[in-house]
C-alpha positions as a LaTeX table, in Angstrom:
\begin{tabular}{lrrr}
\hline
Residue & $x$ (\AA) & $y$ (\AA) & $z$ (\AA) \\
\hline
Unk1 & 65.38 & 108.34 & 124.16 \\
Unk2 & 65.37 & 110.24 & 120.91 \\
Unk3 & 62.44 & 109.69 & 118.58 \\
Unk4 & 62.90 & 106.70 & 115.93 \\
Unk5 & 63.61 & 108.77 & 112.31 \\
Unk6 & 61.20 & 107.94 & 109.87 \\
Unk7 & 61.56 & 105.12 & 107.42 \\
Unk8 & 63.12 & 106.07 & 103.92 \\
Unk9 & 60.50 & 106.36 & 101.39 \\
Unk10 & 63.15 & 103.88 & 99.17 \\
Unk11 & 66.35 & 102.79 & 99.70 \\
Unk12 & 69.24 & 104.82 & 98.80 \\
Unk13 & 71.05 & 103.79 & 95.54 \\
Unk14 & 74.96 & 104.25 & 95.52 \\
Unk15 & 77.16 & 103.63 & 92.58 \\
Unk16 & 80.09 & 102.91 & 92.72 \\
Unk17 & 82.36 & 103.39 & 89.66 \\
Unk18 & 84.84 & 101.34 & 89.27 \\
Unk19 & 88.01 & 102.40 & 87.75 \\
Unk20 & 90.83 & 100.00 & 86.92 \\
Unk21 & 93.34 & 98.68 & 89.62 \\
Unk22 & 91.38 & 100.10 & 92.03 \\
Unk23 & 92.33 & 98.99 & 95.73 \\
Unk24 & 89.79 & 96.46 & 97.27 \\
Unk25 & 90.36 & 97.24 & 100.84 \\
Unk26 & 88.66 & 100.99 & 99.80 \\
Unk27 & 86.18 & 99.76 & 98.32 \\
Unk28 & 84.92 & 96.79 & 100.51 \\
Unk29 & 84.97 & 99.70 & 103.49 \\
Unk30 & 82.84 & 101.72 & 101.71 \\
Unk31 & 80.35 & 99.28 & 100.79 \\
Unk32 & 80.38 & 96.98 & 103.80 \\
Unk33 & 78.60 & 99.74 & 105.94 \\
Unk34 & 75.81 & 99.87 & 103.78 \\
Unk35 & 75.11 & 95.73 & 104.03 \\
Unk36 & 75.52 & 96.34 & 107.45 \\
Unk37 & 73.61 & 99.28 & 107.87 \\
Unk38 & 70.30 & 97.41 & 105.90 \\
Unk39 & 71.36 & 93.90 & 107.99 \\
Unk40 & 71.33 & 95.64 & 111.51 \\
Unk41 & 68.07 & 97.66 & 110.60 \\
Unk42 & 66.14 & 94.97 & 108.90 \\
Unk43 & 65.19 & 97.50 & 106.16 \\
Unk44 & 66.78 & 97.84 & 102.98 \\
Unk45 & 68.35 & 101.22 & 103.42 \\
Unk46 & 70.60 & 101.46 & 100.99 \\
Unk47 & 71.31 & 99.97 & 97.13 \\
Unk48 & 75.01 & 100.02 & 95.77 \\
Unk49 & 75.58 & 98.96 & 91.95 \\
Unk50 & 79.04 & 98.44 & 90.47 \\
Unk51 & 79.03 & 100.23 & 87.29 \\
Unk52 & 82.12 & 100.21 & 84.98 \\
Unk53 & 82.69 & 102.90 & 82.09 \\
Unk54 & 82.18 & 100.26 & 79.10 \\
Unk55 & 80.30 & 97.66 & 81.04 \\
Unk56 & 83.12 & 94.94 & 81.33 \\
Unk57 & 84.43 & 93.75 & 84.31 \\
Unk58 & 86.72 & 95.75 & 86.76 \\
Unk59 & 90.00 & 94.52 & 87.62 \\
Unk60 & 91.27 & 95.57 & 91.11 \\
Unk61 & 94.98 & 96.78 & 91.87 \\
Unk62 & 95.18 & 92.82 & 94.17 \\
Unk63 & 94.17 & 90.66 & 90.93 \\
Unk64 & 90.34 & 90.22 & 91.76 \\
Unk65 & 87.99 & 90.78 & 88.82 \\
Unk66 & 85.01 & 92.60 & 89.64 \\
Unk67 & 81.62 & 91.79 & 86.82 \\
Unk68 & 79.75 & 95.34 & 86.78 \\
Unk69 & 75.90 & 95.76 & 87.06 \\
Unk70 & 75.89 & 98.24 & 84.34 \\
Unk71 & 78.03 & 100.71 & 82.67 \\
Unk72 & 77.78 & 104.43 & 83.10 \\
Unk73 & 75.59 & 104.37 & 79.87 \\
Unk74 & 73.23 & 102.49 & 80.93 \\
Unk75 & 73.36 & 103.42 & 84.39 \\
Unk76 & 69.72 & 104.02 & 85.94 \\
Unk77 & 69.75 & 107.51 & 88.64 \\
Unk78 & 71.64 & 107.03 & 91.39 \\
Unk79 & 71.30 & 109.34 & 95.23 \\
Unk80 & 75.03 & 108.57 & 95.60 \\
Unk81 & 77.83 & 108.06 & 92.96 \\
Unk82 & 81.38 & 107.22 & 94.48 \\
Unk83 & 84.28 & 106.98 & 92.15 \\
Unk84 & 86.82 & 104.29 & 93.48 \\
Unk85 & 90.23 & 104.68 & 91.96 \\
Unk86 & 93.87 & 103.43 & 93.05 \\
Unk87 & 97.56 & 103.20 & 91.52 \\
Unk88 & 97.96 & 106.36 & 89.90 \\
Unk89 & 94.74 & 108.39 & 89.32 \\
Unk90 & 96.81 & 111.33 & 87.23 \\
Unk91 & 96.94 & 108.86 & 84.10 \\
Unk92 & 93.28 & 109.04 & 83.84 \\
Unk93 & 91.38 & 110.91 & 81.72 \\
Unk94 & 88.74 & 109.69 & 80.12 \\
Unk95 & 86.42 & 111.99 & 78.30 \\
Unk96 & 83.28 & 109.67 & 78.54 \\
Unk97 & 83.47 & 109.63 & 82.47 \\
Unk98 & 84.34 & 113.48 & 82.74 \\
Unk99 & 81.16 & 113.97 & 80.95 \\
Unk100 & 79.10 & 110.93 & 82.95 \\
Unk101 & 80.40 & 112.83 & 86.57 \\
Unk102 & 79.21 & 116.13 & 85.30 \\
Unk103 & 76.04 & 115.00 & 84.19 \\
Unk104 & 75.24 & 113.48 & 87.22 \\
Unk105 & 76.28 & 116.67 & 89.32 \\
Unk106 & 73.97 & 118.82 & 87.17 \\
Unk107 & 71.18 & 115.95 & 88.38 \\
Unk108 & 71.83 & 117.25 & 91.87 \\
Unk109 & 73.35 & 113.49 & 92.74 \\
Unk110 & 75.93 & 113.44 & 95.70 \\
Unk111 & 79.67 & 112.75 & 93.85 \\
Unk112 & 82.03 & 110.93 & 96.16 \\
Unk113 & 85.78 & 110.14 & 95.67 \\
Unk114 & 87.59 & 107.28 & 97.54 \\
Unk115 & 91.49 & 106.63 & 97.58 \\
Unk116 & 92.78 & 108.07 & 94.26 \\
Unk117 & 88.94 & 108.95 & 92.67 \\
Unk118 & 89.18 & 112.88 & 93.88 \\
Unk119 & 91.66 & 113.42 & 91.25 \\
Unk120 & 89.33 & 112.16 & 89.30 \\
Unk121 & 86.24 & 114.42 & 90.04 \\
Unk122 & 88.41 & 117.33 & 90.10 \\
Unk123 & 90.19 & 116.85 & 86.76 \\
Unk124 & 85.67 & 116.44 & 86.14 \\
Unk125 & 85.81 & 119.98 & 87.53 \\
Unk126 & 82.98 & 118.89 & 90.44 \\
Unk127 & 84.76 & 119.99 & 93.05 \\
Unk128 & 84.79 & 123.44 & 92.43 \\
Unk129 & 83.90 & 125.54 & 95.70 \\
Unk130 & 83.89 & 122.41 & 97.85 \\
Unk131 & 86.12 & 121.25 & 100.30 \\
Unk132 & 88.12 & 118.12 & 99.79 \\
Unk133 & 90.62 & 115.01 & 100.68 \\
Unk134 & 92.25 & 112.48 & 98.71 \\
Unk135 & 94.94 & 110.05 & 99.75 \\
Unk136 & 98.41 & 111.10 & 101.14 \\
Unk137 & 100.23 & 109.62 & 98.39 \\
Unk138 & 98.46 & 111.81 & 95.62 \\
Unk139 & 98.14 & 115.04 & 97.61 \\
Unk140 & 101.69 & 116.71 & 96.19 \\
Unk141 & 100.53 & 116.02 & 92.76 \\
Unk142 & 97.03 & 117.17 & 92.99 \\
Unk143 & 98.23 & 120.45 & 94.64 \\
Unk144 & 100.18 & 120.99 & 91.84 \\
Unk145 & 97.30 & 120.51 & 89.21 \\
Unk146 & 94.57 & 122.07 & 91.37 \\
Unk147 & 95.88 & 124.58 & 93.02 \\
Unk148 & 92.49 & 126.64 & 93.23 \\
Unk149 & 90.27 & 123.66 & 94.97 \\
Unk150 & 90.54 & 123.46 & 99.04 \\
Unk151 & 92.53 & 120.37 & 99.49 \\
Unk152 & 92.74 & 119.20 & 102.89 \\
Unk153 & 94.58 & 116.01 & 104.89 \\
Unk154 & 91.82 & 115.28 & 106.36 \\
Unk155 & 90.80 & 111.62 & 106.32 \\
Unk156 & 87.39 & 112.44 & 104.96 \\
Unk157 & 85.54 & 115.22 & 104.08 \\
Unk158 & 82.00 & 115.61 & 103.85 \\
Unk159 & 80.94 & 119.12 & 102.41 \\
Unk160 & 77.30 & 119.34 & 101.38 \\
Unk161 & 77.16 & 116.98 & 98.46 \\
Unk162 & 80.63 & 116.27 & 97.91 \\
Unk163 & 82.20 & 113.31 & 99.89 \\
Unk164 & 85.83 & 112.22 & 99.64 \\
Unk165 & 87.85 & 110.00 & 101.64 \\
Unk166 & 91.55 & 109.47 & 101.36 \\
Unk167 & 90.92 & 105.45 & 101.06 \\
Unk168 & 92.12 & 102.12 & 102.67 \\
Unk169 & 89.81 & 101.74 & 106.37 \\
Unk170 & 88.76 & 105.36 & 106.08 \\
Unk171 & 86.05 & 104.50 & 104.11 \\
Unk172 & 84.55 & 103.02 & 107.07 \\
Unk173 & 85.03 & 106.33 & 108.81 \\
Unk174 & 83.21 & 108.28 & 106.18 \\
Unk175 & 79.93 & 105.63 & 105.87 \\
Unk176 & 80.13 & 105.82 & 108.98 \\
Unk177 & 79.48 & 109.77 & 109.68 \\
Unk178 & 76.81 & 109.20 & 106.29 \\
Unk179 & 74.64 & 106.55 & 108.04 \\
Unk180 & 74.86 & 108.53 & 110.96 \\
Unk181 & 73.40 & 111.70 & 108.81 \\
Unk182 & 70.65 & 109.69 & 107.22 \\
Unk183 & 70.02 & 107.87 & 109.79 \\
Unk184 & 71.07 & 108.83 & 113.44 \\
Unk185 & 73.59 & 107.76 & 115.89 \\
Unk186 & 72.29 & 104.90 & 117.29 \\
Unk187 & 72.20 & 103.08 & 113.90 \\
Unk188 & 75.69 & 104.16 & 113.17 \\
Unk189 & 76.98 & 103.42 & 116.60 \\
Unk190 & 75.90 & 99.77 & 115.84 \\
Unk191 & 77.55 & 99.59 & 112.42 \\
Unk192 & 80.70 & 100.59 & 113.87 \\
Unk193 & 80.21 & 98.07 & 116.66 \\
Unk194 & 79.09 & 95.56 & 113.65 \\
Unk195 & 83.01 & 96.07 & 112.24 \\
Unk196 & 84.80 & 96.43 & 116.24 \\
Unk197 & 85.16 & 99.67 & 114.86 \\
Unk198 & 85.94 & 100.75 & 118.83 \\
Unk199 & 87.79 & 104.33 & 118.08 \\
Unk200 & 85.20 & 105.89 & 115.53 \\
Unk201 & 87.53 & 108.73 & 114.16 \\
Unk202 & 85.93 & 112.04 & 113.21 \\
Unk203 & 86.68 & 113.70 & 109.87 \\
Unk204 & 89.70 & 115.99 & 110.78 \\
Unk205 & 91.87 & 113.57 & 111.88 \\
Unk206 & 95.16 & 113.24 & 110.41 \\
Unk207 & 95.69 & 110.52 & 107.57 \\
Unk208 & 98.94 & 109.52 & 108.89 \\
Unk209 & 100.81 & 108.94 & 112.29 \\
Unk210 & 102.63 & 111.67 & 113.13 \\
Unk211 & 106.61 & 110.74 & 112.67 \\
Unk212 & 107.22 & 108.93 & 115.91 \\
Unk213 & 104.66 & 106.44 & 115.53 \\
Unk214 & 104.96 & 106.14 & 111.60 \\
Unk215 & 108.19 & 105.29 & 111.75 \\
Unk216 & 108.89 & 103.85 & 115.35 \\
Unk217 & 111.39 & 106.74 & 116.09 \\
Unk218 & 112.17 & 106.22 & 119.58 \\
Unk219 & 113.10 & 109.46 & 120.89 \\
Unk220 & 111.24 & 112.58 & 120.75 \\
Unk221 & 113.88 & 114.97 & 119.32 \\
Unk222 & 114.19 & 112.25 & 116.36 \\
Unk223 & 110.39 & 112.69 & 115.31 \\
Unk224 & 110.72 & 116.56 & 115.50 \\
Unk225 & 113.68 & 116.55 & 113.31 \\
Unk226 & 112.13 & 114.11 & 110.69 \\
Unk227 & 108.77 & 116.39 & 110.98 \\
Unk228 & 110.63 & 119.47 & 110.09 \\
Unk229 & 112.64 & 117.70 & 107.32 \\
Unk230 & 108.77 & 116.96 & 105.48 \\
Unk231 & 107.58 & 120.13 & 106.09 \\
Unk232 & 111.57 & 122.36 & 104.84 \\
Unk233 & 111.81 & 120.62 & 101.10 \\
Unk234 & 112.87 & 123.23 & 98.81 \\
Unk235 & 114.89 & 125.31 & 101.62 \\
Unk236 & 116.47 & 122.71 & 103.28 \\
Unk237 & 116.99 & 123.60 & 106.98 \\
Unk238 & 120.50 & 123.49 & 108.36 \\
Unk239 & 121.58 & 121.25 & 110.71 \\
Unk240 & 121.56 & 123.64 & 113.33 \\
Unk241 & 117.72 & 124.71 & 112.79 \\
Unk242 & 117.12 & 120.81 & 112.80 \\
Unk243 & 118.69 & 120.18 & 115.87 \\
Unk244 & 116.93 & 123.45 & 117.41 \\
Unk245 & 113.37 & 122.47 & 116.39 \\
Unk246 & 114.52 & 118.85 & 118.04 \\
Unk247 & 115.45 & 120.50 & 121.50 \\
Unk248 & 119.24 & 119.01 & 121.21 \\
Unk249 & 122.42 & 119.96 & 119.91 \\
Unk250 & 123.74 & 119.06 & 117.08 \\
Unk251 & 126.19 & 116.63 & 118.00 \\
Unk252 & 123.97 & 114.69 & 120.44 \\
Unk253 & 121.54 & 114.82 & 117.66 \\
Unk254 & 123.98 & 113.06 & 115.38 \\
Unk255 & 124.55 & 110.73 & 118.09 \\
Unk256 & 120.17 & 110.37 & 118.31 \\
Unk257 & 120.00 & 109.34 & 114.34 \\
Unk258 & 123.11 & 106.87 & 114.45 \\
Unk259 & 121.09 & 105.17 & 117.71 \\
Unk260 & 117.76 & 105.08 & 116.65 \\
Unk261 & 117.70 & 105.31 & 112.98 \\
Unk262 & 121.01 & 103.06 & 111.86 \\
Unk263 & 121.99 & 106.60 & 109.23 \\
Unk264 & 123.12 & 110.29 & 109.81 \\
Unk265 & 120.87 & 113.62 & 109.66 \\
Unk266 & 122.22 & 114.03 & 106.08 \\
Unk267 & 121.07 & 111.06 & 104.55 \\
Unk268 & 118.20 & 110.85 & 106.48 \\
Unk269 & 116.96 & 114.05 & 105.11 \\
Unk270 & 117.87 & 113.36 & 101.76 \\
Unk271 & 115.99 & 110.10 & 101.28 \\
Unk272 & 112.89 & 112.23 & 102.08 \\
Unk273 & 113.57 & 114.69 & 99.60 \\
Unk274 & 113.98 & 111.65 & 96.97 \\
Unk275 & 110.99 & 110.24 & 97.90 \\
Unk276 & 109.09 & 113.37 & 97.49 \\
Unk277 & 111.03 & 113.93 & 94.39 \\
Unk278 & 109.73 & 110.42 & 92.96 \\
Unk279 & 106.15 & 110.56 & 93.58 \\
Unk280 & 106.10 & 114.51 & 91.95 \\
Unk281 & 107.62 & 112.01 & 88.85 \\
Unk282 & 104.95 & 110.20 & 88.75 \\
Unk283 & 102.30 & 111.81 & 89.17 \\
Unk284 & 102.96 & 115.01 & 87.68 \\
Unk285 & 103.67 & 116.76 & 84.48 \\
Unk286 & 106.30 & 119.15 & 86.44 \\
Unk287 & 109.42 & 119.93 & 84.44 \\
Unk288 & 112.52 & 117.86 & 86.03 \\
Unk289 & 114.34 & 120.61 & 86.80 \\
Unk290 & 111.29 & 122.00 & 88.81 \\
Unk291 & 110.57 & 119.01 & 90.86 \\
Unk292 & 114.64 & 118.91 & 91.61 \\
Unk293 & 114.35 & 122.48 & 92.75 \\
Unk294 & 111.22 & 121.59 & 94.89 \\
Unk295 & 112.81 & 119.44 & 96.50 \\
Unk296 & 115.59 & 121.10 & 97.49 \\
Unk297 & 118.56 & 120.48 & 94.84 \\
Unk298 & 120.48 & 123.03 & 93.53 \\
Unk299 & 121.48 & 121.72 & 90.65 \\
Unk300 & 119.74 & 119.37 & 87.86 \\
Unk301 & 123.37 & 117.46 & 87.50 \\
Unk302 & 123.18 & 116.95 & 90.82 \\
Unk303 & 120.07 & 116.04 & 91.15 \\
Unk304 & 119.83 & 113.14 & 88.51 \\
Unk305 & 123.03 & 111.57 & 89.85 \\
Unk306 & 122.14 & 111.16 & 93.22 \\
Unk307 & 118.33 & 109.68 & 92.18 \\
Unk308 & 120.39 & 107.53 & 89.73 \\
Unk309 & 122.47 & 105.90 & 92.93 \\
Unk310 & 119.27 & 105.58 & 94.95 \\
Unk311 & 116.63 & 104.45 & 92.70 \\
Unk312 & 118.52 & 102.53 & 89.63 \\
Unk313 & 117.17 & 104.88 & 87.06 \\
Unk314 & 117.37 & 108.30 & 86.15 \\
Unk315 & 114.98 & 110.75 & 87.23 \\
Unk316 & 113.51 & 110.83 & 83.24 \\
Unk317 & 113.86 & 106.91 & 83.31 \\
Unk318 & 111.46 & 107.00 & 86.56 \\
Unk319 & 108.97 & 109.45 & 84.84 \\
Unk320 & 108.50 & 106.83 & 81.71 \\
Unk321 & 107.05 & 104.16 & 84.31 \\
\hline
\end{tabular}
């Protein structure tokens, strides 16, 4: 058996800043590991504070109000700050906090980002040489205002005193992999076991289901075509190159989309270039016409009218919300 580690000398304080409309499930899988962590090992291994920027409670994206145990002014030092952030994490800016994050990175504290909060630390500029996740969702727009930091789809990354975690259960994941550094396996092993966590899922895996699981495509040559459509946005590929990286022709493909998916290749492919189009809206300061382009429209005419017949509004109208 391997030797017991030695008891902390103190517990380990984590704060947890708060950011408005953040989303609960995120933040109850972060912190949950840590009760269970000082539960399981009868020793108080870890202390977590909510702290809010002006010291007022916290309201969370599902309507839950959240009181604070202190503000970042009159935060005490924490080991651990994690910055918990939801809905759209480009609208924030925040001068005070920019200056709080920093100050705590020059202390040599560990900065963590859950869900939306790596936007946050890297419009903070403390992710600088580090590598980094964030959410699915918010990964277009924060490759598009930080191009120079290594941004990966991981579902959490862990890189020396930098933690981020793209949010919802993968906090878990990433408290997880931390108990287990500060505290070995076996302590870790019985956290996860504390939450049926039966599949503990390492860093690198993939944020999303790959197409024929996310969307319950039911034929093989369906999910390759819809994984080339993500990937070919501002080229679009031609029916023939979708039906090649599918392993069918293209009329038996047409006949594979009408079966399982209830629409055509055409439309199918379109909706995913409108959907892209709509999150670059909002949640980036890209020109219009650039975003259209991006996405694969060769014309801004063309593009507003058919977002207009999809979404209700025009693409400026969307960017206002």
């Amino acid at each position: 058996m391997p030797r017991p580690l030695p008891p902390p000398a103190r517990p380990s304080r984590v704060g947890f800043l708060l950011i408005d409309g953040f989303a609960l499930m995120s933040f109850a899988s972060a912190v949950e590991p840590l009760r269970a962590a000082n539960a399981i090992s009868g020793r108080p291994l870890y202390e977590w504070f909510h702290v809010s920027i002006d010291g007022r409670p916290i309201g969370a994206s599902s309507g839950l109000s959240i009181k604070p145990d202190c503000s970042i002014d009159g935060a005490e030092p924490f080991d651990i700050v994690l910055v918990c952030a939801g809905g759209n994490p480009t609208k924030f800016s925040d001068r005070r906090t920019m200056t709080w994050l920093r100050a705590q990175a020059r202390r040599g504290v560990a900065i963590g980002g859950i869900s939306g909060g790596p936007y946050i630390l890297a419009r903070a500029k403390v992710l600088d040489g580090y590598r980094c996740t964030i959410h699915w969702e918010h990964a277009p727009a924060f490759t598009e205002a930080f191009p120079h930091l290594d941004l990966t789809r991981a579902l959490f990354e862990i890189d020396r005193e930098r933690l981020t975690c793209g949010g919802g259960v993968a906090g878990l994941d990433m408290m997880q992999a931390l108990i287990r550094r500060d505290h070995g396996p076996e302590l870790a092993s019985k956290v996860s076991d504390w939450f049926l966590q039966t599949n503990i899922r390492l860093g690198d895996a993939s944020q999303r289901q790959v197409a024929r699981e996310r969307g319950r495509l039911g034929h093989p040559g369906v999910a390759a075509a819809i994984e080339l459509m993500e990937r070919r946005l501002r080229e679009p590929a031609s029916r023939a190159e979708i039906a090649r990286a599918a392993g069918v022709s293209v009329r038996q493909l047409e006949r594979l989309f009408a079966t399982h998916l209830k629409t055509t290749i055409e439309r199918r492919y379109l909706m995913i270039r409108l959907q892209r189009a709509r999150i670059l809206l909002r949640q980036t300061s890209l020109p219009v016409t650039q975003i259209g382009a991006d996405c694969g429209f060769v014309s801004l005419t063309h593009f507003a009218r058919v977002y207009k017949q999809r979404f209700s509004r025009t693409p400026s109208a969307d960017r206002s919300l």
